[in-house]
C-alpha positions in Angstrom: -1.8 2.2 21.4 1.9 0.7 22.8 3.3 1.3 19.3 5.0 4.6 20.5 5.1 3.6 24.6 8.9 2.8 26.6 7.6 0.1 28.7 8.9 -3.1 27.7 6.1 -5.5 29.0 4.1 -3.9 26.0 2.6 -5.9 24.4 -0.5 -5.6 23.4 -2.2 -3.1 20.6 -4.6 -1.8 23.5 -3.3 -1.3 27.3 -4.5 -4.4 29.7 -3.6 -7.5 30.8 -5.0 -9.9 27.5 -8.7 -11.0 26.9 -11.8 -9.1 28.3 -9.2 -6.6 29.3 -8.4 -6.0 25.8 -12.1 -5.6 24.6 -13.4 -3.1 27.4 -10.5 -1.2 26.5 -11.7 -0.5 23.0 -15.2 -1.1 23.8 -14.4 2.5 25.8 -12.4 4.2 23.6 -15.2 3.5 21.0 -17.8 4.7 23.1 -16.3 7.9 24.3 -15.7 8.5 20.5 -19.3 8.0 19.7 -20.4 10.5 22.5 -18.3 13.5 21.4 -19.5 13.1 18.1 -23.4 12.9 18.8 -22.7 16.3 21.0 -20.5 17.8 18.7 -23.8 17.2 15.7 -23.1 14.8 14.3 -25.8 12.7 12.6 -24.9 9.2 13.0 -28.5 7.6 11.9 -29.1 6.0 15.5 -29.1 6.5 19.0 -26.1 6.6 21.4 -27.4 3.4 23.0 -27.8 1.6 19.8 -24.3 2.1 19.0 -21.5 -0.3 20.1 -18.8 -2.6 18.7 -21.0 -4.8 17.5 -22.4 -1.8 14.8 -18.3 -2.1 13.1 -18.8 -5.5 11.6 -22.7 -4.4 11.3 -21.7 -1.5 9.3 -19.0 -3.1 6.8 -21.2 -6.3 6.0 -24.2 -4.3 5.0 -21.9 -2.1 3.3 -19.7 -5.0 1.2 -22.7 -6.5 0.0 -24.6 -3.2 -1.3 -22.2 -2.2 -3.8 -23.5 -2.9 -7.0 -20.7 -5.8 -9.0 -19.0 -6.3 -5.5 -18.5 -9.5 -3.8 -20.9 -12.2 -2.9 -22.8 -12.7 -0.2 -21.3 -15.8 0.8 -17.3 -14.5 0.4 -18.3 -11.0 3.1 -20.2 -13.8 5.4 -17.0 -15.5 5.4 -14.9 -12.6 5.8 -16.8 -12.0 8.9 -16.9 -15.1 10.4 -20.8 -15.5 10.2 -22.0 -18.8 9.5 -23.5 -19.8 6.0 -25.3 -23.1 7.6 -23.5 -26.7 8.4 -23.7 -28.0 4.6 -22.0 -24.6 3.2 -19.6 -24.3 5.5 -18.5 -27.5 5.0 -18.2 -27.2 1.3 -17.4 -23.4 0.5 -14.1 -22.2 2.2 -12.8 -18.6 2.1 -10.0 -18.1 -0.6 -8.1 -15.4 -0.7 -8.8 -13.5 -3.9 -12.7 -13.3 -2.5 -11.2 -12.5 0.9 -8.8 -9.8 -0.8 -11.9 -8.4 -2.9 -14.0 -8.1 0.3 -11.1 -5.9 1.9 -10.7 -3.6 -0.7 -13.9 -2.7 -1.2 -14.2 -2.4 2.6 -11.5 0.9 2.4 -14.3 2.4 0.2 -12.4 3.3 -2.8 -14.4 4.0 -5.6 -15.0 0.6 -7.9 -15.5 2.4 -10.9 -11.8 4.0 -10.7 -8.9 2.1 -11.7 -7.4 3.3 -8.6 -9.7 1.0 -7.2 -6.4 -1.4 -7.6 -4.0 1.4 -5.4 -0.7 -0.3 -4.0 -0.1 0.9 -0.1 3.1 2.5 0.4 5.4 -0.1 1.0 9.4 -0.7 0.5 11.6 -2.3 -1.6 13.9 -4.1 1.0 12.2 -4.3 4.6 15.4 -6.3 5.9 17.3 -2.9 5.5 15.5 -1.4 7.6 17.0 -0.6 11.5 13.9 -1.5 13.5 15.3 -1.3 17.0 16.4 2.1 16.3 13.2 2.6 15.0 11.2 1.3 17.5 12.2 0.0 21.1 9.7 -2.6 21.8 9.9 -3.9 18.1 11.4 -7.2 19.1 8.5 -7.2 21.9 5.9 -7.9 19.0 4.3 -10.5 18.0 5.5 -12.2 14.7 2.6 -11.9 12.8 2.0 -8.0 13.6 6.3 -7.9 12.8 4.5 -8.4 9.2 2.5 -5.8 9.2 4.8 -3.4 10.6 7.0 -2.2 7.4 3.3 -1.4 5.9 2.6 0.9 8.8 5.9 2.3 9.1 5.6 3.5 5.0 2.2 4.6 5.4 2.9 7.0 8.7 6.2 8.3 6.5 4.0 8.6 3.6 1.3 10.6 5.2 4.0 12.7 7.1 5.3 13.8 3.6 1.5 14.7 2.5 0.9 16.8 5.3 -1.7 14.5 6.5 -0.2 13.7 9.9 -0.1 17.3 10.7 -4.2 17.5 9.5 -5.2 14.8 11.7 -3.0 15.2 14.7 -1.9 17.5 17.5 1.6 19.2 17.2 2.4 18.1 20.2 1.0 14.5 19.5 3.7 11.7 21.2 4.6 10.0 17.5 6.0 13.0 16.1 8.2 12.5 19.4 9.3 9.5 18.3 12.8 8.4 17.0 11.2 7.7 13.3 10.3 11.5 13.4 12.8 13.5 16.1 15.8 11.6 14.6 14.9 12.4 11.2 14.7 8.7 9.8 11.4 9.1 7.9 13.8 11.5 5.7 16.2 9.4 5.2 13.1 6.4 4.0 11.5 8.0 2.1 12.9 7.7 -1.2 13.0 3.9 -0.7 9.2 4.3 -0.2 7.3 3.1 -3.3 3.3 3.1 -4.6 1.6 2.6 -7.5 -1.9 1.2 -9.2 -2.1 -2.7 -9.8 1.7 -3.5 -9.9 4.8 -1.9 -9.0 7.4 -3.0 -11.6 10.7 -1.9 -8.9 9.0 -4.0 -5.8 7.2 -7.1 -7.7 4.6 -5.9 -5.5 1.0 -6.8 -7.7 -2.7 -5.9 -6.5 -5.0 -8.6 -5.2 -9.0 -9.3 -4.6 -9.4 -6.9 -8.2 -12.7 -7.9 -9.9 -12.5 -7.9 -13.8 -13.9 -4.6 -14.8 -11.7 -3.0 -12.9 -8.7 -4.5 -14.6 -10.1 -3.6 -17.7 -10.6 0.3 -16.3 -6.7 -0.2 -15.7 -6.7 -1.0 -19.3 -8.2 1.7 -20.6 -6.4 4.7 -18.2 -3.1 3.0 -19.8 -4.9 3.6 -23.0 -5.5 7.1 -22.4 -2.4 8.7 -20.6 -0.6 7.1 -24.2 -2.9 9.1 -26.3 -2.4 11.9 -24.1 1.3 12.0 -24.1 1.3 11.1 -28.2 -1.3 14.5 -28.3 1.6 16.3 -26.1 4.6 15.3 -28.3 2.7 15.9 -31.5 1.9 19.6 -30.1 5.5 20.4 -28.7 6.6 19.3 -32.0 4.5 21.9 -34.0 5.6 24.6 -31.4 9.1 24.2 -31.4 8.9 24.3 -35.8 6.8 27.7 -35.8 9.3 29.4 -33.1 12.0 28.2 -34.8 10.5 30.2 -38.2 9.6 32.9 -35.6 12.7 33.3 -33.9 14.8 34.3 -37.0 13.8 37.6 -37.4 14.3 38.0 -34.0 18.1 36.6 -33.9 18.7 38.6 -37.1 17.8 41.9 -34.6 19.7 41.1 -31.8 22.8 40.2 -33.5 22.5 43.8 -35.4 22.0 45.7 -32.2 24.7 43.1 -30.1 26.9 46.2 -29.9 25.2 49.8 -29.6 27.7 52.8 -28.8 26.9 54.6 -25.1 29.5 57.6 -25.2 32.6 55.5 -25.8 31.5 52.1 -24.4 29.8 49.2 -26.3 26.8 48.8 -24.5 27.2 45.4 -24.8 25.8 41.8 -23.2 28.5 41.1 -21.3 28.9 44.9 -20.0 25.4 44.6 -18.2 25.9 41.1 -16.5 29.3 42.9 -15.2 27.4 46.1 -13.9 24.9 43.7 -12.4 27.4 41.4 -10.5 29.7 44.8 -9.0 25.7 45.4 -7.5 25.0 42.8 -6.3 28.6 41.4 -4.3 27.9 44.1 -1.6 24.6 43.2 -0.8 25.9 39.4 -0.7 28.4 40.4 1.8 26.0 42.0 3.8 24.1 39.3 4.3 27.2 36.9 5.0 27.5 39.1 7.9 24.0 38.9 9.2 23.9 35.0 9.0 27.3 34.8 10.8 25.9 36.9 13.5 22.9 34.8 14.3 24.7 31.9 13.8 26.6 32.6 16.5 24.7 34.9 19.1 24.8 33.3 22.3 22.9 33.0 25.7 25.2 36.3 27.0 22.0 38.9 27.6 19.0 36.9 28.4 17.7 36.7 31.8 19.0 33.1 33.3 16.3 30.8 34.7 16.3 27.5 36.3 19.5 24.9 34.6 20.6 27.1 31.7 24.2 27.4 31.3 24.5 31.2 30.5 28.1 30.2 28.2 25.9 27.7 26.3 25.0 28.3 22.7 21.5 28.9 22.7 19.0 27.4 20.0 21.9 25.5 18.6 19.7 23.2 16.6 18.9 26.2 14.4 15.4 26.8 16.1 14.5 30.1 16.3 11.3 32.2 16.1 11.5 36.2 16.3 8.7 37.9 18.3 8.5 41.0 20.4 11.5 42.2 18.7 13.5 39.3 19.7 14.9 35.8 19.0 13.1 33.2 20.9 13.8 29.7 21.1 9.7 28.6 21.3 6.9 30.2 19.6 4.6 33.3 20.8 2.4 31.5 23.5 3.7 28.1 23.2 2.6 25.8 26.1 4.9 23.2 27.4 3.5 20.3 26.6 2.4 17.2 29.3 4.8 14.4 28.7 6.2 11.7 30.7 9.7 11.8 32.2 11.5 10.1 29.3 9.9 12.2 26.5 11.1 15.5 28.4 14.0 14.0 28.9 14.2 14.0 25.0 12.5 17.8 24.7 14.9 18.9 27.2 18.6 18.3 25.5 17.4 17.7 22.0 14.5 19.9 21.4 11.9 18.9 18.3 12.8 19.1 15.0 9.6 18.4 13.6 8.0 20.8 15.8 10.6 23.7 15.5 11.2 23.9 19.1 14.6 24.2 20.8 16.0 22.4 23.0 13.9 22.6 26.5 17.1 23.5 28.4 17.7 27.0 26.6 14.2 28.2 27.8 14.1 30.9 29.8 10.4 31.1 32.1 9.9 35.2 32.0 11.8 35.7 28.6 10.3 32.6 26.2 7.1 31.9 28.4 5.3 35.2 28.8 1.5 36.0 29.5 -0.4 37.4 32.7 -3.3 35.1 32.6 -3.7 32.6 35.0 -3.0 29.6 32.0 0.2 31.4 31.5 1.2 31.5 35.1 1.2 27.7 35.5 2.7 27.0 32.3 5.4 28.6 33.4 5.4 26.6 37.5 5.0 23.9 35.1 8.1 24.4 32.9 10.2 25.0 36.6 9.0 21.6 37.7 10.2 20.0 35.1 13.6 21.8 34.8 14.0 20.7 38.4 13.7 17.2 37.9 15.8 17.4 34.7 18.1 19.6 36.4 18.5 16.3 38.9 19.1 13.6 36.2 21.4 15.5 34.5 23.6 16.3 37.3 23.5 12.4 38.0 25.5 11.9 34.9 28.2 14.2 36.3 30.2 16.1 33.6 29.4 13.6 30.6 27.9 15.5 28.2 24.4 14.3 26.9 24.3 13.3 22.8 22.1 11.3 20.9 24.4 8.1 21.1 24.1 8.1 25.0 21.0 9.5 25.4 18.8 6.3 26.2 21.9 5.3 28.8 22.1 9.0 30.1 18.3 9.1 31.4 18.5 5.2 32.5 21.3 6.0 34.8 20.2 8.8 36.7 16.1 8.0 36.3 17.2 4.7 39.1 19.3 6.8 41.2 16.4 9.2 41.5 13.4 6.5 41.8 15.4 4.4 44.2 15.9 7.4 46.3 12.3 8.9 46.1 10.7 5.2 46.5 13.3 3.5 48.0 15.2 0.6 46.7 12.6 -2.3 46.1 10.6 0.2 43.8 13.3 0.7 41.2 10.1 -0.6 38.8 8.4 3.0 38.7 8.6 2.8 34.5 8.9 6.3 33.3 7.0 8.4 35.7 5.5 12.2 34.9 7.5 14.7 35.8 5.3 16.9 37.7 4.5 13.6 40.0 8.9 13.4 40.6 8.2 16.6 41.6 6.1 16.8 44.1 7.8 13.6 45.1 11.1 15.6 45.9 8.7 18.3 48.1 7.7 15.4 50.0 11.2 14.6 50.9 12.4 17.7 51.4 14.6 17.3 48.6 14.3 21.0 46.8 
């Protein structure tokens, strides 16, 4: 999907021109997806040739109208696009609350649940949100999909919070790359983020396509969490009365032995808490100390490698990780990941965040990147090719240091430099090339 892609003549959902571009393009992604299930084992209750896109409208119509109190034949039909003959479709048009029914019990939540009637995470204000920051090619989208886009935005924040991001995708997946994640705005959302079952009385926002039982379900749970929480009163009540009655014998006690004599000192209340705090202000200096010392431990030490500025702080985004006896500024074994120029551009001054890593810059090949196996050997030619080429657009921006206010500017600048003098001048439209191919691009030239 485009969604998280640079190139502004996105503008599609699927890459391709428009048209039967468009449908091969999922028509293959479907069909690869179909293979490496069938050899993973998975039973899908037909043949790999039997399957195509064709079995996705298939599968949700026969679906829709199995389900016992769920919508009619003629309002899934509709929803489908199938035909219901020239009379009826000339007298029975699809309305929304039957087209709203059919797509609800198309996500397959239960219809005997009152969370049948579930609100999607959504906002309260859409307006305030700063979608070019957010999203480069948002004012490259249509303006239909620009609807849909503060539901999706919610929902991947939502799921982020859950955990369920991290369940489903690679660490190294491109959108936890993006500026919603690496900049941290999906922290900064998501308390204007808001759910809830049938209506949401902060955002107006009200359930459609419900059938009647299951507003009456919605009824009923009402019903019952108000019993419940009368039943949890009622019982909180009793229990504070009896320890109120049981805590005056008890108060009675303490009061009498308030003041016992050790030697010739009250061992009182106040004595202990003042024992405890003499204790414990040594072993809070200690650790004062310790902080300050990793706070401010610096590159001086550690082997150099290819662009690190040994007077740099190192892992000055507070990422570390301690292995081998030592602070690190990437995990045990981590693998530098295959990006495109613009994305280790980002890795390189920035680090991840999300991902824990420190900036790419601070890496040192032999010191961070270890291993004898042949995998570990090119991750590490890997990482050099890549330092290379950022080495190159970094010196291109001369002795401007690179922030996250000029970073977008920083890697434009010297990114055209570098393609008009690899490609020459007429092929300054080489959008966002993989590092490795700059790379070998420079060997060809004789550059490095």
């Amino acid at each position: 999907m485009h969604l998280t892609e640079d190139e502004t003549t996105a503008t599609h959902v699927f890459q391709g021109e428009s048209g039967k571009a468009q449908t091969d393009k999922f028509y293959k992604n479907l069909k690869n997806s179909i293979s490496s299930l069938i050899s993973d084992g998975v039973a899908l209750g037909a043949t790999e040739s039997e399957l195509g896109t064709h079995s996705i409208r298939k599968l949700a119509d026969t679906f829709a109208v199995n389900q016992p109190g769920g919508p009619s034949v003629d309002c899934v039909k509709m929803r489908a696009g199938h035909s219901n003959g020239k009379v009826q479709d000339c007298y029975a048009k699809a309305d929304k609350a039957g087209d709203c029914f059919v797509g609800r019990v198309l996500t397959m939540m239960s219809m005997t649940n009152a969370d049948f009637a579930l609100l999607p995470p959504h906002f309260d204000d859409d307006g305030s949100i700063g979608w070019n920051d957010i999203c480069q090619l948002y004012s490259k989208f249509d303006e239909k999909f620009k609807l849909v886009m503060p539901y999706l935005l919610a929902t991947l924040i939502y799921h982020e919070e859950k955990g369920n991001l991290a369940t489903l995708l690679d660490a190294d997946h491109p959108i936890f790359m993006q500026n919603i994640f690496r900049r941290q705005y999906h922290k900064t959302l998501l308390p204007y983020i808001h759910l809830g079952v049938n209506v949401n009385s902060q955002t107006s926002m009200r359930a459609t396509g419900l059938s009647p039982h299951v507003v009456t379900l919605i009824r009923l749970k009402e019903v019952e969490k108000s019993l419940e929480l009368q039943s949890s009163q009622i019982e909180n009540l009793h229990k504070a009365e009896v320890n109120i009655l049981e805590g005056i014998p008890k108060k009675v006690a303490d009061a009498v032995d308030d003041l016992v004599k050790l030697g010739d000192r009250d061992l009182s209340q106040q004595y202990m808490f003042n024992r405890l705090d003499s204790l414990m202000d040594p072993l809070v200096d200690r650790m004062a100390r310790i902080e300050s010392t990793l706070d401010n431990r610096s590159a001086e030490g550690i082997p150099e490698e290819v662009g690190t500025n040994r007077n740099e702080t190192w892992g000055s985004n507070g990422h570390y990780h301690f292995w081998n006896g030592m602070f690190h500024v990437v995990p045990l074994n981590y693998k530098v990941p295959s990006y495109r120029s613009y994305e280790h551009w980002k890795l390189w001054h920035f680090g991840a965040l999300s991902m824990e890593i420190g900036p790419h810059k601070y890496i040192k090949p032999r010191y961070d990147l270890i291993g004898k196996l042949p995998r570990d050997k090119l991750n590490r030619v890997s990482f050099c090719k890549i330092a290379k080429v950022m080495n190159i657009l970094t010196q291109s921006w001369g002795d401007r240091s690179v922030t996250e206010a000029n970073c977008d500017d920083a890697f434009a600048y010297g990114y055209d430099r570098l393609i008009k003098q690899l490609y020459g001048a007429n092929n300054s439209n080489k959008i966002d090339i993989n590092c490795k191919t700059l790379f070998n691009r420079l060997r060809k030239n004789n550059i490095c």
